[in-house]
N, C-alpha and C positions, 0 to 999 in steps of 0.2 A: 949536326942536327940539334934543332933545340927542344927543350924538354916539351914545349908545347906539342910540336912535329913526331917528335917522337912517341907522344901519347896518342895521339891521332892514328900513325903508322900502326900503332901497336891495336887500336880498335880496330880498326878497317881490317885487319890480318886474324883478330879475335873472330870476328863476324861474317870474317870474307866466306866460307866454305858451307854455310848455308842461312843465307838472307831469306826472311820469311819464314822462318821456323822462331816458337816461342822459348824464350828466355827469358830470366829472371833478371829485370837490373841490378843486382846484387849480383849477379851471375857474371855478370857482363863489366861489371867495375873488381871486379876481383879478378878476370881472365887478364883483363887490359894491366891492370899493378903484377900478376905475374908474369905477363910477358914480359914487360919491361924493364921489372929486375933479371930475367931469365935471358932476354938480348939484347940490351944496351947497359944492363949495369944499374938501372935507376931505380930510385925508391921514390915512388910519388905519392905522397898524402892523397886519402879518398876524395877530400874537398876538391882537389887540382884536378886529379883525372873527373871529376864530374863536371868544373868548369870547364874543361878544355873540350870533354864530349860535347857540351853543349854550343859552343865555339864550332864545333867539325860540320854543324850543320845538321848531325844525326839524326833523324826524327826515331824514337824509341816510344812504342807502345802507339792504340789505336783510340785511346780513349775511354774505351770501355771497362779494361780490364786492369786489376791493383795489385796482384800478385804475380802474375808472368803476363809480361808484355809480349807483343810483337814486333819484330824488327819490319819495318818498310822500307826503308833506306839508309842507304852507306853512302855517304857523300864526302870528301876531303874536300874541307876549304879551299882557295885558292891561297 
């Protein structure tokens, strides 16, 4: 698995257990780097997992809101 995949796998499993509940993107980029050191080993600079989220297709936040977002969807790329 590559680092990309695996930062992906690692949000989708961050967010899997309840989508549509509000979270801080800070929140959510900090779950994602400890999961990843915690089951694959990896240590991903915050710039990389933020590119890669945005890469996975994730739509995070509704627009309206600047300090806790909402999750709308969890999408792996293809």
């Amino acid at each position: 698995m590559n680092d990309d995949a695996a930062i992906a796998y690692a949000l989708a499993e961050v967010l899997e257990p309840a989508p549509g509940e509000h979270v801080a993107f800070s929140d959510v980029f900090a779950a994602v780097r400890s999961h990843l050191l915690n089951t694959y080993g990896l240590s991903a600079p915050m710039g990389e997992v933020k590119a890669v989220v945005r890469r996975t297709g994730v739509r995070l936040g509704n627009g309206g809101e600047s300090r806790r977002q909402h999750v709308h969807d969890v999408r792996l790329a293809p």
